[in-house]
DOGUKE-990356 format. One record per residue: residue in three letters; chain; x, y, z of N, C-alpha, C in turn; residue number from 1. Coordinates in steps of 0.001 Angstrom, whole numbers, plus 524288, in hexadecimal, padded with zeros to 5 digits. Each point is the difference from the previous one (the first is absolute). Layout:
! DOGUKE-990356
<"ALA" "A" <X Y Z> <X Y Z> <X Y Z> NUM>
...
! end
This chain:
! DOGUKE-990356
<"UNK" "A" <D2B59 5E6D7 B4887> <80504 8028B 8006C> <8000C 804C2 7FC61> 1>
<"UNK" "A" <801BD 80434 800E0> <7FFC8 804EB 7FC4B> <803FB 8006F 7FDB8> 2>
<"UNK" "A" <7FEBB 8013F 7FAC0> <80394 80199 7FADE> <80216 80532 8010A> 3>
<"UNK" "A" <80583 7FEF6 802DA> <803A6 80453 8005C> <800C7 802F5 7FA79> 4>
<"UNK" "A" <7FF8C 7FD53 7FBA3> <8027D 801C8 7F9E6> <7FBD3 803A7 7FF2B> 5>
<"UNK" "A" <7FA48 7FE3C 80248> <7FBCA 803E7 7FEFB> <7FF20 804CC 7FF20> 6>
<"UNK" "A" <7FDBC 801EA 7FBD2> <7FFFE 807C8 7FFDB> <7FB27 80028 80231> 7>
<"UNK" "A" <8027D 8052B 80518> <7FB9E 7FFEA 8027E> <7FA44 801A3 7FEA7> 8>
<"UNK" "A" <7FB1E 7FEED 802D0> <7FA98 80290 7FCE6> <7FF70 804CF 7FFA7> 9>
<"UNK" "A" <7FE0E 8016F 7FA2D> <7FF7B 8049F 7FFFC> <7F8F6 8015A 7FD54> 10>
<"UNK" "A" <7FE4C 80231 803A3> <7FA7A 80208 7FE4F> <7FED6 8017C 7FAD3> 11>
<"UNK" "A" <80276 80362 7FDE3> <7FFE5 80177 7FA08> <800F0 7F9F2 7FCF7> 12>
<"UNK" "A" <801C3 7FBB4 800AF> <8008F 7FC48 7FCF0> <7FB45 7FC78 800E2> 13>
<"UNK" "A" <7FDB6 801E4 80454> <7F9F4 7FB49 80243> <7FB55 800EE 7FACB> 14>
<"UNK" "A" <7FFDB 7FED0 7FBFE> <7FB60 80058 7FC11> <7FF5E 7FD33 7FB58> 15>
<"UNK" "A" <7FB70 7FFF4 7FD31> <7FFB4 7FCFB 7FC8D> <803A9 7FE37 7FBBE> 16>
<"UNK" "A" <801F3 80314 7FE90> <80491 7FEDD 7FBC2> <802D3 80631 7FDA1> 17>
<"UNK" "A" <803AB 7FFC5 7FE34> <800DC 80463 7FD49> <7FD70 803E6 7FCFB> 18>
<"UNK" "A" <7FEFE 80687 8003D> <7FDF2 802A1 7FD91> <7FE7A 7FE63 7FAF0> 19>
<"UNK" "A" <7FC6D 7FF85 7FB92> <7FD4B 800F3 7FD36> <7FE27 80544 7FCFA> 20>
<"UNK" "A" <803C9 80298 7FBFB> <7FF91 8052F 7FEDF> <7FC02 7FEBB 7FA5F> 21>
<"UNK" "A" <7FF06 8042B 7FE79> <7FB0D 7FFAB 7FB5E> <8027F 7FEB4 7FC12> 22>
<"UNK" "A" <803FD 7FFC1 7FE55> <8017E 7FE82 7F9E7> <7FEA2 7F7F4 802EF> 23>
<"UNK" "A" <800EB 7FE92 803E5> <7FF47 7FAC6 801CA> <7F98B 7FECD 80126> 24>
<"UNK" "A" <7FD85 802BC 7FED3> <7FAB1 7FE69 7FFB9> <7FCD9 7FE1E 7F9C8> 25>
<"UNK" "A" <7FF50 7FC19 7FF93> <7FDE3 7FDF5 7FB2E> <7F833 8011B 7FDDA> 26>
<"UNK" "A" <7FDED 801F1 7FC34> <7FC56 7FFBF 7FF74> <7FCBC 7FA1A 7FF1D> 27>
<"UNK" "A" <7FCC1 7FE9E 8041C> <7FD69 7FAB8 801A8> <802B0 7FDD8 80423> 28>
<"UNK" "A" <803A4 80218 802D9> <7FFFD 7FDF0 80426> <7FE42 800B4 804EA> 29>
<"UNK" "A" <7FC9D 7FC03 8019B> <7FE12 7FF7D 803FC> <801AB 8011E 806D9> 30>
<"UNK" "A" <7FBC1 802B9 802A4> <8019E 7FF6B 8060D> <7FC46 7FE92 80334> 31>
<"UNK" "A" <7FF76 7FBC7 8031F> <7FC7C 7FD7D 80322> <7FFFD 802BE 80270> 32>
<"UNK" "A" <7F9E6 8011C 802F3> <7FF23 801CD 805CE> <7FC18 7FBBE 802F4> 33>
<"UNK" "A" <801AD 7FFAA 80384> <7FC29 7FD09 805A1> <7F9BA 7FF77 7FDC2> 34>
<"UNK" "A" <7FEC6 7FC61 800E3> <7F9B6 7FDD6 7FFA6> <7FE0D 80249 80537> 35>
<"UNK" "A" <7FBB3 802A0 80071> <7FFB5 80091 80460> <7F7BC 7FDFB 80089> 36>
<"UNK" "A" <7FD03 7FE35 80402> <7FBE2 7FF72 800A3> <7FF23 80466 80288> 37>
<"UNK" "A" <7F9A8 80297 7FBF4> <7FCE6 8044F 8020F> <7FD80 7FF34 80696> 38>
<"UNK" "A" <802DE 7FFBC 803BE> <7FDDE 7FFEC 80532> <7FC0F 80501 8018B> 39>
<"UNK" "A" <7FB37 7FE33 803A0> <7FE99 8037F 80250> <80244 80450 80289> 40>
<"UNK" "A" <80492 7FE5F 802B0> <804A4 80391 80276> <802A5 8030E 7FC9C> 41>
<"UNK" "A" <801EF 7FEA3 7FB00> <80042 801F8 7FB76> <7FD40 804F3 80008> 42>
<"UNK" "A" <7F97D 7FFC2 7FE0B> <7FC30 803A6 7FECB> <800CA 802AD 804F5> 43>
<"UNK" "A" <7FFF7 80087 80569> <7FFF3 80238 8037C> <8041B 80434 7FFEC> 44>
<"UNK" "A" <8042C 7FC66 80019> <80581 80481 7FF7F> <7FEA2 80470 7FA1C> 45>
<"UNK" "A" <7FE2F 7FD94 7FBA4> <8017C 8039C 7FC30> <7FCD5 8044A 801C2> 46>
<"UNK" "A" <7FB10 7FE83 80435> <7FC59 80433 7FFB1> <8014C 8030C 804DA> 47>
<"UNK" "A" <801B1 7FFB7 80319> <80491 8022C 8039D> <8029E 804BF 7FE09> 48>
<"UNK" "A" <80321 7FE36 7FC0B> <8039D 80239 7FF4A> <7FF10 8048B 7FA7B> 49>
<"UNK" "A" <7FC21 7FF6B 7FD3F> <7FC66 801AD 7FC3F> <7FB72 8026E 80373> 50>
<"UNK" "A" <7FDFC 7FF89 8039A> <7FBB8 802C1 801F1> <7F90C 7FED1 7FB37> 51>
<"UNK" "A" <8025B 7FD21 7FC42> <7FBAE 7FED3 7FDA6> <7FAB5 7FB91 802ED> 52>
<"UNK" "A" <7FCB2 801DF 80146> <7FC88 7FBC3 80382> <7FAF7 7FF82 7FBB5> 53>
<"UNK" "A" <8018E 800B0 7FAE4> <7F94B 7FEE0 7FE76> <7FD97 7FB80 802FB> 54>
<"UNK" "A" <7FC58 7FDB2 7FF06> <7FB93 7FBD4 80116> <80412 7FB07 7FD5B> 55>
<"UNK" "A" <7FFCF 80116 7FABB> <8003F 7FC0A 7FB6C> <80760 7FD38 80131> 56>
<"UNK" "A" <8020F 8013E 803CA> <80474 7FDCB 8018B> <7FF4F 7FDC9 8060D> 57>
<"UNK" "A" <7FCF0 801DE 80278> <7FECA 7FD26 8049F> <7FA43 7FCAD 8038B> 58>
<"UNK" "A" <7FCD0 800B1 7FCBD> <7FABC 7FDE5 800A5> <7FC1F 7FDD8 7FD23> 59>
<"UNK" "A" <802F5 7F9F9 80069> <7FDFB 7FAD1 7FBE9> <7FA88 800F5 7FF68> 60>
<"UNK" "A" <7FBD9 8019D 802E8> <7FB19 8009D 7FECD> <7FEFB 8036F 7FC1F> 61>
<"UNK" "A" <802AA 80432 80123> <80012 803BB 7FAF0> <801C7 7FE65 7FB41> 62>
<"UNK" "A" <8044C 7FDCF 80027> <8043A 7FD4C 7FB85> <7FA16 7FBBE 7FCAB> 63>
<"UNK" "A" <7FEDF 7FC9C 8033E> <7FC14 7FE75 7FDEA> <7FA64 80186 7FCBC> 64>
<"UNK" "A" <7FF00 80438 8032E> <7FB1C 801A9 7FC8E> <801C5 8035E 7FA5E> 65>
<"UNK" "A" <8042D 8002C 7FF79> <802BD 800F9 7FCD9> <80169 7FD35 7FC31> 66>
<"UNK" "A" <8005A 7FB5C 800E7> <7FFC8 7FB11 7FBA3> <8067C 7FF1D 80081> 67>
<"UNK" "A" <802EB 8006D 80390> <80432 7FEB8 80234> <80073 7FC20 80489> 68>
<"UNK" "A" <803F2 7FB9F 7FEE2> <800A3 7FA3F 800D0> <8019E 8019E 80871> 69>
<"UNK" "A" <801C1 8046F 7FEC0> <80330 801FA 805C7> <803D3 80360 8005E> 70>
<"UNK" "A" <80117 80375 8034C> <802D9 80486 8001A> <8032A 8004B 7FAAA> 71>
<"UNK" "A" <7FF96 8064E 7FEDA> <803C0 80211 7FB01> <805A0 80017 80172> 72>
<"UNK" "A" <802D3 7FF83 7FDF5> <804E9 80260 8004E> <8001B 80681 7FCDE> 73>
<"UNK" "A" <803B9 80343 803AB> <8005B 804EB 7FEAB> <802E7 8002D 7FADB> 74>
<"UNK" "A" <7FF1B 8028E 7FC2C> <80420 7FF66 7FB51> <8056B 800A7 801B6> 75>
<"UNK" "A" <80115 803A7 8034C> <80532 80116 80271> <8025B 7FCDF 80268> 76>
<"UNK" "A" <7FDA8 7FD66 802A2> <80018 7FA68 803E8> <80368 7FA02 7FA69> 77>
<"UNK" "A" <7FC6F 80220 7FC51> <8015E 7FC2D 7FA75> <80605 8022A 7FF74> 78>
<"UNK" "A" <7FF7E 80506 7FEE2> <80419 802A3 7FCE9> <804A5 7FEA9 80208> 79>
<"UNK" "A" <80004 8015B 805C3> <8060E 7FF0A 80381> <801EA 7FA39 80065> 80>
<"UNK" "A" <7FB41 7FC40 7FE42> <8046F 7FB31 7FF63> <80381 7FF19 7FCAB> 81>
<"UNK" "A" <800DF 803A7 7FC31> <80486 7FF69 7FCB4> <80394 8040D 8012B> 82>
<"UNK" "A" <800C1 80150 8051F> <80421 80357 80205> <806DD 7FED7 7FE69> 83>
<"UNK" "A" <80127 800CB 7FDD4> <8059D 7FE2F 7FE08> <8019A 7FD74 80487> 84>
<"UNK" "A" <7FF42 80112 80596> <80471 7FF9E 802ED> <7FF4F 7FA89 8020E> 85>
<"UNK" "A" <7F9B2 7FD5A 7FEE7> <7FFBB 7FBCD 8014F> <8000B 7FB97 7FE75> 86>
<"UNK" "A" <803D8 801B9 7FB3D> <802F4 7FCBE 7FC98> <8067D 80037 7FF46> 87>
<"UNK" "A" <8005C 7FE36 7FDFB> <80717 80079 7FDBF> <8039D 801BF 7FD09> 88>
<"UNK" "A" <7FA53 8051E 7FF35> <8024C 804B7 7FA42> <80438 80387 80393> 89>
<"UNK" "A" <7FD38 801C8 8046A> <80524 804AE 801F5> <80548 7FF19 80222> 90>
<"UNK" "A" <7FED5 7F7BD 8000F> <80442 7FE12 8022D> <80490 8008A 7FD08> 91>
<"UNK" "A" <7FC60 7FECC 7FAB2> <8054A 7FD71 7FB65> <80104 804C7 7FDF9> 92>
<"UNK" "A" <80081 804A7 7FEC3> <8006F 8069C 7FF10> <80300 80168 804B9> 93>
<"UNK" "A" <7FF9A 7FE07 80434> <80153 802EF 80453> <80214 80671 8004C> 94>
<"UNK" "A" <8041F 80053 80173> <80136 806CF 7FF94> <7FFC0 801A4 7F9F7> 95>
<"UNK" "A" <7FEEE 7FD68 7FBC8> <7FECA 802C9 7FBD5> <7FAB7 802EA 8014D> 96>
<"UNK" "A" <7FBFF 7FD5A 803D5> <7FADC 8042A 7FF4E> <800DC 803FD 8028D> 97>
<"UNK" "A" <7FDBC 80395 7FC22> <7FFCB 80737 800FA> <7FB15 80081 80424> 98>
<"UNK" "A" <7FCA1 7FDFA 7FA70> <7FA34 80179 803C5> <7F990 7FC45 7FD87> 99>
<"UNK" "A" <7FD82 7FFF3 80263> <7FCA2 7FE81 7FC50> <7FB74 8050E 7FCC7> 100>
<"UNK" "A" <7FEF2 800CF 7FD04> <7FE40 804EF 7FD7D> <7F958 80081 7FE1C> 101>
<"UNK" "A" <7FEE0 7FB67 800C1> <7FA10 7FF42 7FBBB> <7FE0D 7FB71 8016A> 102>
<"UNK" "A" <7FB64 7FFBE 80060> <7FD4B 7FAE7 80111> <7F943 8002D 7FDAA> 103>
<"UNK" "A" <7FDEE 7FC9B 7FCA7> <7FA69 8000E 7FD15> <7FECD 7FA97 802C9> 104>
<"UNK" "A" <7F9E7 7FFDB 80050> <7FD0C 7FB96 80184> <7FC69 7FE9F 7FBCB> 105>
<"UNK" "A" <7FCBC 7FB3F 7FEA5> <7FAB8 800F5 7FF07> <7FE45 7FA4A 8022E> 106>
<"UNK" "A" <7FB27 80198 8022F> <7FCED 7FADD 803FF> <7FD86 7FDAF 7FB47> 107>
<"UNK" "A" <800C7 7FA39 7FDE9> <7FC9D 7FC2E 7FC44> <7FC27 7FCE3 80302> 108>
<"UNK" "A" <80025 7FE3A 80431> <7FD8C 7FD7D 80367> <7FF72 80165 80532> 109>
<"UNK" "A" <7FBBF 7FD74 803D2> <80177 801C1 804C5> <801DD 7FC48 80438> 110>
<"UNK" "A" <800D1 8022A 803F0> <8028D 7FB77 8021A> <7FF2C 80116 80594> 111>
<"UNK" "A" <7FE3D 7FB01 80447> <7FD8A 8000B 80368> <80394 7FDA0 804F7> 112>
<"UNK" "A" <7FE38 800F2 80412> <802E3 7FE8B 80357> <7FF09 7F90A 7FFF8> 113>
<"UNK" "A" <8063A 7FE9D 80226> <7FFBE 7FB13 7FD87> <80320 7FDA1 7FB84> 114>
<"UNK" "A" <8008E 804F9 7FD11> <8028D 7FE31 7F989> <805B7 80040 800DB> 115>
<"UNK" "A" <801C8 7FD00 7FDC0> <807CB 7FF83 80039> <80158 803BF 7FA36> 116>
<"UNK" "A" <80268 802DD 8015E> <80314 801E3 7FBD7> <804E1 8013E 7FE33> 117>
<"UNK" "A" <801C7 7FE4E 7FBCB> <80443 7FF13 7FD03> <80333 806A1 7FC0A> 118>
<"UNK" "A" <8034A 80148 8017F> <80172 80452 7FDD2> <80625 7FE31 7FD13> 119>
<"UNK" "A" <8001E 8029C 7FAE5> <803EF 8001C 7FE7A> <8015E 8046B 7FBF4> 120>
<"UNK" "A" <80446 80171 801CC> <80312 80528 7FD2E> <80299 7FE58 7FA1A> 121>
<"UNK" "A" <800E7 80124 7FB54> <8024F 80052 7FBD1> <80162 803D7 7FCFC> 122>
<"UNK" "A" <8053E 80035 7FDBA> <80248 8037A 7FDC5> <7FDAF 80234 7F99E> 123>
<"UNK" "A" <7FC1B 803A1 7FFA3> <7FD50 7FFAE 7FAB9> <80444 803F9 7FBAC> 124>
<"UNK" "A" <80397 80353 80422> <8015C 8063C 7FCCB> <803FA 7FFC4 803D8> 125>
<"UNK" "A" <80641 8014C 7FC82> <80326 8024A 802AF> <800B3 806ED 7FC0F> 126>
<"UNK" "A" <7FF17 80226 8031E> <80185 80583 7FD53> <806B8 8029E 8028A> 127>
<"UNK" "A" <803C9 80097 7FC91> <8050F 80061 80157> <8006A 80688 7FF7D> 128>
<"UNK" "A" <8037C 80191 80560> <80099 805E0 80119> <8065A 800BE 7FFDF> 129>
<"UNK" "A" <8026D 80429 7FFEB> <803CE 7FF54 7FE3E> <80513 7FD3B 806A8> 130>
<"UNK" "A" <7FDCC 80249 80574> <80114 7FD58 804BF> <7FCED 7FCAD 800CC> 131>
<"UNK" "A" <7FB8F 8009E 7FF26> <7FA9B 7FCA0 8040E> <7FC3B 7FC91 7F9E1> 132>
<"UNK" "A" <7FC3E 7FCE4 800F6> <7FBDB 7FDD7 7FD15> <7FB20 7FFEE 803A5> 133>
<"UNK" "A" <7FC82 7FEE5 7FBDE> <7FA9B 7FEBD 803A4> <7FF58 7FB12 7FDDE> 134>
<"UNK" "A" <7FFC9 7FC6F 80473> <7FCDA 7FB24 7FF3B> <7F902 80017 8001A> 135>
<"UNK" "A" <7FE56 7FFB3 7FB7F> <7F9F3 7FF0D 8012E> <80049 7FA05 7FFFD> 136>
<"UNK" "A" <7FB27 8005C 80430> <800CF 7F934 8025F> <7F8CA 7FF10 80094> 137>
<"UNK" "A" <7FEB8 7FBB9 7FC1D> <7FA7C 7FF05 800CC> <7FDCF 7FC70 8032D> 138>
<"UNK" "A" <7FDAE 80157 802FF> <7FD3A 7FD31 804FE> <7FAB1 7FE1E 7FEAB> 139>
<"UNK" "A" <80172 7F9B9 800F8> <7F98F 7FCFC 7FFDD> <7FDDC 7FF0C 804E9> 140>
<"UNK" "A" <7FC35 7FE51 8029A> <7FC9F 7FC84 80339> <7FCE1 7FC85 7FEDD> 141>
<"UNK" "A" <8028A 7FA38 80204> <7FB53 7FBDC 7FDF6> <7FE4F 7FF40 8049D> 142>
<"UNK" "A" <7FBAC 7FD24 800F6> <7FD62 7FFA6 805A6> <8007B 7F865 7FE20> 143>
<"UNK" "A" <7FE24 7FDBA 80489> <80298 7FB37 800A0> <7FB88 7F9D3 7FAC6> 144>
<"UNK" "A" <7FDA7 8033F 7FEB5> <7FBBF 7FE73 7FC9C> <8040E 802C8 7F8C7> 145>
<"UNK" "A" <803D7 80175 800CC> <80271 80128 7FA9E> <7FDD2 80557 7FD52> 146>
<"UNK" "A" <7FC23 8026A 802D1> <7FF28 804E7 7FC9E> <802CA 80481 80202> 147>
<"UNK" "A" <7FFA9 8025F 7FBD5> <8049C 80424 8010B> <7F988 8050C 80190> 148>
<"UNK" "A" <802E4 802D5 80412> <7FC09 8022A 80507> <801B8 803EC 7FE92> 149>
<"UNK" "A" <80631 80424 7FE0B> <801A6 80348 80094> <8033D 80069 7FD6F> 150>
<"UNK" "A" <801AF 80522 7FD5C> <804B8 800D4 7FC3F> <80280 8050E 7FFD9> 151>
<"UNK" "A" <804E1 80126 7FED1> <80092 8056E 7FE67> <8053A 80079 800B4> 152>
<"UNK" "A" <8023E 80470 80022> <8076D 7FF6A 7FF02> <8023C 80568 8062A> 153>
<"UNK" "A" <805B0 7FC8B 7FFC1> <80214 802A6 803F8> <80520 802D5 7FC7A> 154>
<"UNK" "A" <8010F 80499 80096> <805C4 80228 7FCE7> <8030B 80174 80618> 155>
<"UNK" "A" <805D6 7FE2B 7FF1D> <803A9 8019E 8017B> <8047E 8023D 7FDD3> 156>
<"UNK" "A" <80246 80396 802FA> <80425 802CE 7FF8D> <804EA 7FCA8 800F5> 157>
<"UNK" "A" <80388 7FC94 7FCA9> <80468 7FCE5 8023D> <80543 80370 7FE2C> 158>
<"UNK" "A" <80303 8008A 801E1> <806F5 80157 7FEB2> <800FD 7FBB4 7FAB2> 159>
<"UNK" "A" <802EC 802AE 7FC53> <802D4 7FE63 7FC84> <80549 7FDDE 803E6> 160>
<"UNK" "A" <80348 7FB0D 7FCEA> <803AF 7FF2C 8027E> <80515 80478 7FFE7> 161>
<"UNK" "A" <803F4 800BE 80480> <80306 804EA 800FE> <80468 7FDEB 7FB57> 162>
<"UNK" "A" <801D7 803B7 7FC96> <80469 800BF 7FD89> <8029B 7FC35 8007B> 163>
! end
């Protein structure tokens, strides 16, 4: 039976929770992103869409004489699993984000098709502007064996809260 008392739906109200402005962001707090497994389809698309075809990402024989277990992963291929968006950082900020501004990598390990990997975003640096802040946000990768595969930081541009 329908709730006549009901306010009707409104699209702008369909989302995670209320804006999140930068004075509301805490240093150490955490944002999960999706586990995702290194699929062959994976390596295919990144190389698609990258145009990168070395050997050493698509031809285990090669990978092998190489002293590699089986296909490389592209560092970039590493890098984009800690894409903010495939987590719950741009959710909880929502229209506070401006933009994202900066992004560093560095590869510690490698990682092969096959490997599950674990990304997570953290708040290391809030730098306060007199409208806007930058969130620097440090990004790990553990692969499903606990080593950390990948590291480096993401900065965003968030809105100070309005007057």
């Amino acid at each position: 039976m329908p709730d006549t008392d009901a306010k009707p739906f409104d699209p702008a109200e369909h989302r995670f929770g209320p804006t999140h402005w930068f004075e509301d962001l805490k240093v150490g707090q955490k944002f999960y992103i999706n586990s995702r497994t290194q699929t062959e389809a994976l390596f295919a698309a990144f190389q698609l869409a990258s145009g990168d075809n070395h050997p050493i990402h698509y031809d285990r024989e090669y990978c092998k004489a190489l002293g590699h277990r089986d296909m490389l992963a592209h560092g970039l291929q590493v890098a984009i699993q800690g894409a903010a968006g495939g987590g719950i950082f741009p959710h909880v900020v929502g229209e506070s984000l401006i933009g994202f501004l900066e992004q560093s990598s560095r590869f510690l390990k490698p990682v092969y098709v096959g490997d599950t990997l674990y990304p997570m975003l953290e708040v290391s640096e809030l730098k306060p502007g007199r409208t806007t802040g930058v969130a620097v946000l440090k990004l790990t990768i553990h692969n499903q064996k606990g080593e950390l595969v990948s590291d480096g930081e993401h900065k965003y541009l968030i809105k100070r809260k309005p007057a």
